[in-house]
C-alpha positions in Angstrom: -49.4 -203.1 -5.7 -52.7 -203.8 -6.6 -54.6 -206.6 -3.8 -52.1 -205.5 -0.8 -53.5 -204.5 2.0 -52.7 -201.7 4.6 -53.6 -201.5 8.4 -55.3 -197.4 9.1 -55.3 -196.7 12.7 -57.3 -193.0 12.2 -59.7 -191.3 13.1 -61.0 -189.0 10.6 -58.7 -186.6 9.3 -58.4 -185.2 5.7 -55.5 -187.2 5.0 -56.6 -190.4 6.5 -59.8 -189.5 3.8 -57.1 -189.0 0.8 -55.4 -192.2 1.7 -58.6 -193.9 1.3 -59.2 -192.5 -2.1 -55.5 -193.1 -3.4 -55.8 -196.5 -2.5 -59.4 -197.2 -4.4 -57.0 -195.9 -7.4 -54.4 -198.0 -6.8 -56.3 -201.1 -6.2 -54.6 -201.2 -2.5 -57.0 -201.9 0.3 -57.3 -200.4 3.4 -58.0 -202.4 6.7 -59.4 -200.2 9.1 -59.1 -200.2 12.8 -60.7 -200.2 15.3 -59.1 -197.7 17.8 -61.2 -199.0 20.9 -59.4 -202.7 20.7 -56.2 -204.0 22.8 -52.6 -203.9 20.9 -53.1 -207.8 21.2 -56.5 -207.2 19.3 -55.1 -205.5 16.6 -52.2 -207.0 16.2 -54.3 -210.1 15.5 -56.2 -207.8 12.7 -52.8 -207.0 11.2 -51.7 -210.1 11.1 -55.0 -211.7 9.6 -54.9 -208.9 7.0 -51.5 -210.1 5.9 -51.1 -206.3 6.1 -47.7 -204.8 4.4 -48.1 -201.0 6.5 -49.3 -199.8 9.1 -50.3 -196.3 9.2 -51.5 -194.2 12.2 -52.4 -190.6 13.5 -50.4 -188.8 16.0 -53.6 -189.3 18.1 -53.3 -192.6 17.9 -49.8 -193.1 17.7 -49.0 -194.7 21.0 -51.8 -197.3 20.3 -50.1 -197.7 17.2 -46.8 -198.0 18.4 -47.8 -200.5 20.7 -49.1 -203.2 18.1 -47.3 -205.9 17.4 -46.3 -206.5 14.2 -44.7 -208.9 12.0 -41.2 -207.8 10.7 -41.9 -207.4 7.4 -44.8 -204.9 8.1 -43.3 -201.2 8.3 -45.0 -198.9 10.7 -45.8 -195.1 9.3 -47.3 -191.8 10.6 -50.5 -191.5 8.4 -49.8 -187.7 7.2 -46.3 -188.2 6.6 -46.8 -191.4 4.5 -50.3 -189.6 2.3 -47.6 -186.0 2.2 -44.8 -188.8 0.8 -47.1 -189.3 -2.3 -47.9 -186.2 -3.3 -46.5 -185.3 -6.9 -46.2 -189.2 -7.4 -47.2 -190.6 -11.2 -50.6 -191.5 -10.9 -50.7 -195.6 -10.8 -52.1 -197.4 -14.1 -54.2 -199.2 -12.7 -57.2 -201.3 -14.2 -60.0 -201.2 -11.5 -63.4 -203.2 -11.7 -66.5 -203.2 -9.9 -65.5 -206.9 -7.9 -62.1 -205.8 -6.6 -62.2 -205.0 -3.2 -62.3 -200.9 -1.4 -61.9 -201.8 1.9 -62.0 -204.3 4.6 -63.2 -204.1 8.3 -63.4 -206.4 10.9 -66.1 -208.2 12.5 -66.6 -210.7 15.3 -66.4 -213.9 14.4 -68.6 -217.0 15.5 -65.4 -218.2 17.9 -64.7 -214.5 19.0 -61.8 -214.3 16.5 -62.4 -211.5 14.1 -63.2 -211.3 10.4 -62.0 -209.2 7.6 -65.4 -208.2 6.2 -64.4 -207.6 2.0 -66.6 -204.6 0.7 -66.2 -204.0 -3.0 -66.6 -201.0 -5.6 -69.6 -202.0 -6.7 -71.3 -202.6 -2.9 -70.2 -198.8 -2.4 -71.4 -197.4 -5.5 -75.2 -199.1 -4.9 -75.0 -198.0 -1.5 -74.2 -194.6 -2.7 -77.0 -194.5 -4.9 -80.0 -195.8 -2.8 -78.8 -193.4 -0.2 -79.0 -190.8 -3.4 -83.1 -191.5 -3.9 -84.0 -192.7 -0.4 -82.4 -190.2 2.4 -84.0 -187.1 2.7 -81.9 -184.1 1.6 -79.3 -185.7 0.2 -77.9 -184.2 -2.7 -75.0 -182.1 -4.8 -75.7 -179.1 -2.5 -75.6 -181.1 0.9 -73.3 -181.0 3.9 -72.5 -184.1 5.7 -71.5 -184.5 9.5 -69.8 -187.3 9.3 -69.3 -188.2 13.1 -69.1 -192.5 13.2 -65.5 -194.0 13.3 -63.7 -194.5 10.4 -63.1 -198.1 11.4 -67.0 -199.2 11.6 -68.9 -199.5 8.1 -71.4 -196.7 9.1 -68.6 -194.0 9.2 -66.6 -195.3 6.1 -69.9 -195.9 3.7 -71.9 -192.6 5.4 -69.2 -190.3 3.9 -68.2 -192.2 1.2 -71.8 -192.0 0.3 -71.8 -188.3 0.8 -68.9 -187.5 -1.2 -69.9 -189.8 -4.2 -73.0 -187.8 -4.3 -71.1 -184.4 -4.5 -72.3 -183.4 -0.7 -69.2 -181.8 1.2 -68.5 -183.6 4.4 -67.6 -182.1 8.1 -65.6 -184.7 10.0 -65.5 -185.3 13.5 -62.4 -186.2 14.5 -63.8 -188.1 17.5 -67.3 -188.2 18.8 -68.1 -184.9 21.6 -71.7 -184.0 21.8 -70.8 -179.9 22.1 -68.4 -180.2 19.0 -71.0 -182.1 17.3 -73.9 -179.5 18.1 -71.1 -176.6 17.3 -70.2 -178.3 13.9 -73.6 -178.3 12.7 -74.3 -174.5 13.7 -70.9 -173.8 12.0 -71.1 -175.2 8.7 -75.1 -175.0 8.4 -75.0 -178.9 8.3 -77.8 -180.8 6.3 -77.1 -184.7 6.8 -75.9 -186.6 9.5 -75.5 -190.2 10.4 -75.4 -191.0 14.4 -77.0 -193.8 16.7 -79.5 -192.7 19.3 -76.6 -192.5 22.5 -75.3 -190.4 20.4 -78.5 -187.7 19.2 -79.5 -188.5 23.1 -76.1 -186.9 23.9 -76.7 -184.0 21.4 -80.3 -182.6 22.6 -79.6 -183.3 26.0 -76.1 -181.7 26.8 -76.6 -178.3 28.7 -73.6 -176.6 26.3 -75.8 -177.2 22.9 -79.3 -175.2 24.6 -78.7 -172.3 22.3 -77.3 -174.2 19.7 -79.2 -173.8 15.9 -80.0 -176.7 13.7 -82.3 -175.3 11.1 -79.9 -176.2 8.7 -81.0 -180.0 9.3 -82.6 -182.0 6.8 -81.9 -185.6 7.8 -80.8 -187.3 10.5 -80.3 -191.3 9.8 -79.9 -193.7 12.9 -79.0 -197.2 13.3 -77.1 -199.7 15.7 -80.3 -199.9 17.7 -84.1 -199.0 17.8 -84.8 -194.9 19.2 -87.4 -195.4 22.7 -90.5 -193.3 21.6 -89.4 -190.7 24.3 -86.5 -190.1 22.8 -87.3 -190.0 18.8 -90.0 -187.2 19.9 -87.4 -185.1 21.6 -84.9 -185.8 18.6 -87.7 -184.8 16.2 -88.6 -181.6 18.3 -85.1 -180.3 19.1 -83.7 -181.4 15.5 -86.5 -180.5 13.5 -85.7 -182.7 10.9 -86.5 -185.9 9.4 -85.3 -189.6 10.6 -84.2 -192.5 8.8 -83.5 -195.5 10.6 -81.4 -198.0 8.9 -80.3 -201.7 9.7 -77.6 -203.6 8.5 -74.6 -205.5 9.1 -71.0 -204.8 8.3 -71.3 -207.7 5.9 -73.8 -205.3 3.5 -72.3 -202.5 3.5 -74.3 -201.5 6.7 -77.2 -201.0 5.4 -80.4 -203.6 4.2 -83.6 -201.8 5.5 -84.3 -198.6 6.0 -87.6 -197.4 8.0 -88.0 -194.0 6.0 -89.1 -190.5 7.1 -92.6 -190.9 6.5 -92.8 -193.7 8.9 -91.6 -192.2 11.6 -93.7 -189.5 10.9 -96.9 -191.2 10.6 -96.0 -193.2 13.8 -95.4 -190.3 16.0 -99.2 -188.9 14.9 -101.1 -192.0 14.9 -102.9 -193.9 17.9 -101.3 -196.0 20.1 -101.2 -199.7 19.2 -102.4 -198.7 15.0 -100.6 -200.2 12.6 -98.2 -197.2 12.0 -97.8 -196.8 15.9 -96.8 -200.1 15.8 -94.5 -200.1 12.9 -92.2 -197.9 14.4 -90.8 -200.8 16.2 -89.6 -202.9 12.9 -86.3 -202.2 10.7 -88.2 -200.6 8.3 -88.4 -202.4 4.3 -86.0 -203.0 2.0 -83.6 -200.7 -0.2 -84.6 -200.9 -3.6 -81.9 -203.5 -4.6 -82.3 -205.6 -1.8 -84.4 -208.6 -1.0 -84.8 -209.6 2.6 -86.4 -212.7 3.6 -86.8 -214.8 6.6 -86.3 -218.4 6.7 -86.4 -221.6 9.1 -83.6 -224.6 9.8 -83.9 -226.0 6.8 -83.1 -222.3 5.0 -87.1 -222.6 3.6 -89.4 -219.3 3.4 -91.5 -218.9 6.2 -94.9 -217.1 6.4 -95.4 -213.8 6.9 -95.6 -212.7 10.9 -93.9 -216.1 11.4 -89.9 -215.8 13.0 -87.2 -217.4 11.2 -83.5 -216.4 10.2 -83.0 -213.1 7.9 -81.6 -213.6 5.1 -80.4 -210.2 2.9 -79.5 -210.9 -1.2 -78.6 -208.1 -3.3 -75.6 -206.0 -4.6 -74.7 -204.3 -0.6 -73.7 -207.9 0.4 -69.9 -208.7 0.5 -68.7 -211.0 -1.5 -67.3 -212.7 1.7 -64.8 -212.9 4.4 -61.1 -212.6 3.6 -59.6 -216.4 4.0 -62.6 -217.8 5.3 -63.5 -220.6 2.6 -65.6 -222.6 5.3 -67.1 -219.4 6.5 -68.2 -217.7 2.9 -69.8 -221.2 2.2 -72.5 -221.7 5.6 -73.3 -217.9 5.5 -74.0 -217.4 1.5 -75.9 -220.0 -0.2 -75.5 -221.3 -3.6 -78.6 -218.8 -4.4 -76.5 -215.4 -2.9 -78.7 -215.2 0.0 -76.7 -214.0 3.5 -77.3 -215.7 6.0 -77.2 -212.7 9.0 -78.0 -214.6 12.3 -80.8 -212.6 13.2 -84.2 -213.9 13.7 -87.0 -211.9 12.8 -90.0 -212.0 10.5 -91.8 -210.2 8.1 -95.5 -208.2 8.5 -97.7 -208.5 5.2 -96.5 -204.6 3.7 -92.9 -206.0 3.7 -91.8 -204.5 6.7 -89.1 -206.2 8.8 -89.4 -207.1 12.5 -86.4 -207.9 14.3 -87.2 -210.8 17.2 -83.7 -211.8 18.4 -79.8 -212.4 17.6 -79.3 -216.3 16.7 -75.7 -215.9 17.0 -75.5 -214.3 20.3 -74.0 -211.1 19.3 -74.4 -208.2 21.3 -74.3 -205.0 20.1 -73.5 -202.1 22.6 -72.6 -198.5 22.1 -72.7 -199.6 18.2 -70.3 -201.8 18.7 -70.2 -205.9 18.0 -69.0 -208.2 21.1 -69.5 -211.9 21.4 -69.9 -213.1 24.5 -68.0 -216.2 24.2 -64.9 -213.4 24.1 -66.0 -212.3 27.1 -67.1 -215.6 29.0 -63.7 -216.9 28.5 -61.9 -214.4 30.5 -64.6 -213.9 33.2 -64.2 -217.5 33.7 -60.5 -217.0 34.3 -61.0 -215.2 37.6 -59.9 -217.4 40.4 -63.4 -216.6 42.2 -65.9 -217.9 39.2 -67.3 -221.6 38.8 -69.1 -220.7 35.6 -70.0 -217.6 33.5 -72.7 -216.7 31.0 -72.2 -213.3 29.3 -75.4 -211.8 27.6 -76.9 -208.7 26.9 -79.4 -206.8 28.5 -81.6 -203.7 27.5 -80.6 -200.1 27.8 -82.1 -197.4 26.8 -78.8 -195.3 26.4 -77.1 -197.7 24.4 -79.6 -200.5 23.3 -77.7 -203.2 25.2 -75.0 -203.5 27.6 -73.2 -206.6 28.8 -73.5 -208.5 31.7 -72.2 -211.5 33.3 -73.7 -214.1 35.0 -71.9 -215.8 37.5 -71.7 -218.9 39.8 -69.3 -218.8 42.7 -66.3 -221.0 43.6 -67.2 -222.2 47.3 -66.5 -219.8 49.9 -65.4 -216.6 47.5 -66.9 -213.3 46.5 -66.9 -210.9 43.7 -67.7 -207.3 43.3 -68.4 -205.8 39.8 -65.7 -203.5 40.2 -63.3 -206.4 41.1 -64.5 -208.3 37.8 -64.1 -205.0 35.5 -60.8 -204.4 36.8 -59.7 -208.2 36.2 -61.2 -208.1 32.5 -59.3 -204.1 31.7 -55.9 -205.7 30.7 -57.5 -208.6 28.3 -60.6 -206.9 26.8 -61.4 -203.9 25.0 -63.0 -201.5 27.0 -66.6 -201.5 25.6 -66.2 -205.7 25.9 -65.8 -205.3 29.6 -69.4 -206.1 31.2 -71.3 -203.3 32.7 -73.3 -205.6 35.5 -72.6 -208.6 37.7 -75.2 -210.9 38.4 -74.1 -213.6 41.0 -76.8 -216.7 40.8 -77.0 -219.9 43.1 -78.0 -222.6 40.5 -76.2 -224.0 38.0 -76.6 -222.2 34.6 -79.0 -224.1 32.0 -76.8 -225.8 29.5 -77.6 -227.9 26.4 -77.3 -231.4 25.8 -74.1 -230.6 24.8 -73.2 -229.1 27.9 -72.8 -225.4 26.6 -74.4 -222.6 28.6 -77.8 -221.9 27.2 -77.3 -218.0 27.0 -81.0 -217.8 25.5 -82.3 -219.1 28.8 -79.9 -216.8 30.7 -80.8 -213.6 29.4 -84.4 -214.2 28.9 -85.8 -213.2 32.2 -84.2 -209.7 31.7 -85.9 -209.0 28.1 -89.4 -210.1 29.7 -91.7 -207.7 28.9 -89.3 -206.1 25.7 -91.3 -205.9 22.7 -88.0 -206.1 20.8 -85.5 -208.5 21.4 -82.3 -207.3 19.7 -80.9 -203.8 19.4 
């Protein structure tokens, strides 16, 4: 009925894509998964979702299998269950512009996660700023559609697409060659993917001969493109870029650097004003405010740091039973609160500093580190653990632990990875070991003061969060 919700373990298929449609009809709302977590993870999800199905691919079936679930919640293949409907009476269902389309999850300030509730109306603005703002995208596009299902760049990217009368390609799961072979194929006009992802594309020997004429637009997120890269991209692609930035919480998008930037940074000087631009999030969607504010949640000046702070119809209308939550992270005046510090240059563009909340984001994908610390700090061989972030060109960040020893032991990276593999998601696993002498700097409080930690490795960055 209408306000239940269903747990999707997919990735894209046609039918995972009709069950998402029959249940915006029907006023049910899908809670997608995220493939890449534990059982245990998801099984948490499920249960936080108050979930009544739970519906999965024969790709994903033994992952599916494997959660647990409540009793009451009945376990389905996805096809079988979508094939169960057809010839069904059309529900009469009365659906507005607040009730909620979907939900994903998001990490949450004490590394439990958060049902993230996007509505009807959030997708229908998204789906018309992406109408006027992203070049080529109209009734006679053609989509790749190659982010997961489960993250809010996948879900609103085709959504988007299809609302706009585009016809969408989807890629079952990410391969740079099927990627290169699916644009060739179906003369491909629009695609969403994070730079790991175009680096993959240009640079995989199998894609050499491959032809993308038939690109328009490329839009990026999940981290900044190195200069390097965004000229091979632009060279090999021959299209335009978009970058985008935005949280799950609206609707994955907020800024957008447009075309034209990028353009007129890749032709100017070094260290001009549109060289240098080429660094920030880009400005607004028309829609959208952003703003940057300090402590006390007052403006700040322009080119001064403060918390950004995103109002406007692409921002949820809050977490899914989290009273205490919605209420510190969306004031009384609509503003989000996003936990990234950045500031504002004088044309409006946004400049992203650092991540307040301590986030990292690798391989487009959210971890907090106090996750992470807490089973590090398990091993029999660590004292104390600080996990942060640290650059990468590849993948903007990837995580690594700081460590002090126990008297006496040792630890090798591999023996850490191997320790974390049962317990964490794979992309939550750290990807360096750092093993320090000293005590880790801590706060009055006596919590490790992560901001101190990572700091020596982001010298010299002239961005601080990816």
């Amino acid at each position: 009925v209408k306000g239940d919700r269903i747990a999707v373990l997919a990735e894209h298929t046609l039918a995972a894509w009709e069950l998402m449609y029959g249940c915006a009809r029907a006023g049910v709302v899908p809670v997608l998964l995220n493939f890449r977590l534990t059982p245990a993870e998801l099984g948490q999800i499920v249960a936080d979702g108050e979930c009544r199905l739970l519906l999965s691919t024969p790709l994903l079936g033994q992952l599916g299998n494997a959660i647990p679930i409540a009793p009451e919640t009945a376990r389905h293949d996805l096809a079988q269950f979508v094939a169960s409907c057809v010839g069904g009476v059309a529900p009469q269902v009365e659906i507005g512009p607040d009730d909620d389309l979907v939900q994903l999850y998001t990490s949450g300030t004490t590394g439990l996660p958060k049902g993230v509730r996007t509505t009807h109306e959030n997708l229908w603005h998204l789906s018309e700023a992406a109408s006027h703002e992203l070049p080529g995208f109209a009734t006679d596009s053609v989509h790749l559609v190659a982010a997961p299902l489960f993250h809010s760049a996948g879900f609103s990217y085709g959504f988007s697409g299809l609302a706009n009368g585009a016809a969408c390609v989807l890629v079952p799961l990410f391969d740079p060659v099927l990627v290169a072979q699916l644009i060739q194929d179906f003369r491909c006009t629009n695609s969403l993917l994070v730079p790991a992802m175009l680096q993959a594309v240009i640079e995989h020997p199998g894609n050499a001969g491959t032809d993308f004429s038939s690109l328009r637009g490329v839009l990026y997120g999940g981290s900044p493109m190195p200069a390097a890269l965004m000229r091979a991209v632009a060279e090999r692609l021959g299209c335009r870029l978009t970058q985008a930035y935005g949280l799950t919480e609206t609707s994955g998008f907020a800024t957008l650097l447009r075309w034209d930037d990028h353009e007129a940074a890749l032709a100017a000087e070094p260290g001009s004003a549109a060289a240098v631009r080429i660094a920030s999030a880009g400005y607004p969607i028309p829609g959208i405010e952003v703003g940057v504010v300090d402590d006390d949640r007052s403006p700040v000046a322009v080119g001064t740091p403060g918390e950004v702070v995103v109002r406007g119809p692409l921002v949820m209308p809050g977490y899914w039973r989290r009273p205490e939550e919605n209420a510190r992270l969306i004031d009384a005046d609509g503003w989000f609160h996003t936990g990234d510090v950045g500031y504002l240059d004088d044309g409006g563009y946004l400049f992203l500093v650092d991540r307040k909340n301590d986030l990292v984001v690798t391989k487009g994908e959210n971890v907090f580190p106090g996750e992470v610390e807490r089973v590090v700090c398990e091993h029999p061989a660590v004292r104390e653990a600080a996990v942060i972030g640290v650059p990468d060109e590849q993948f903007g960040e990837r995580l690594k632990a700081v460590v002090v020893l126990r008297d006496g032991q040792s630890l090798t990276l591999h023996e850490l990875q191997e320790f974390c593999r049962p317990q964490l998601a794979g992309y939550k696993i750290p990807r360096g070991l750092d093993v320090v002498g000293d005590p880790l700097p801590r706060t009055p409080s006596g919590k490790v003061l992560r901001r101190a930690v990572r700091a020596p490795y982001w010298a010299g960055q002239e961005r601080q969060i990816h």
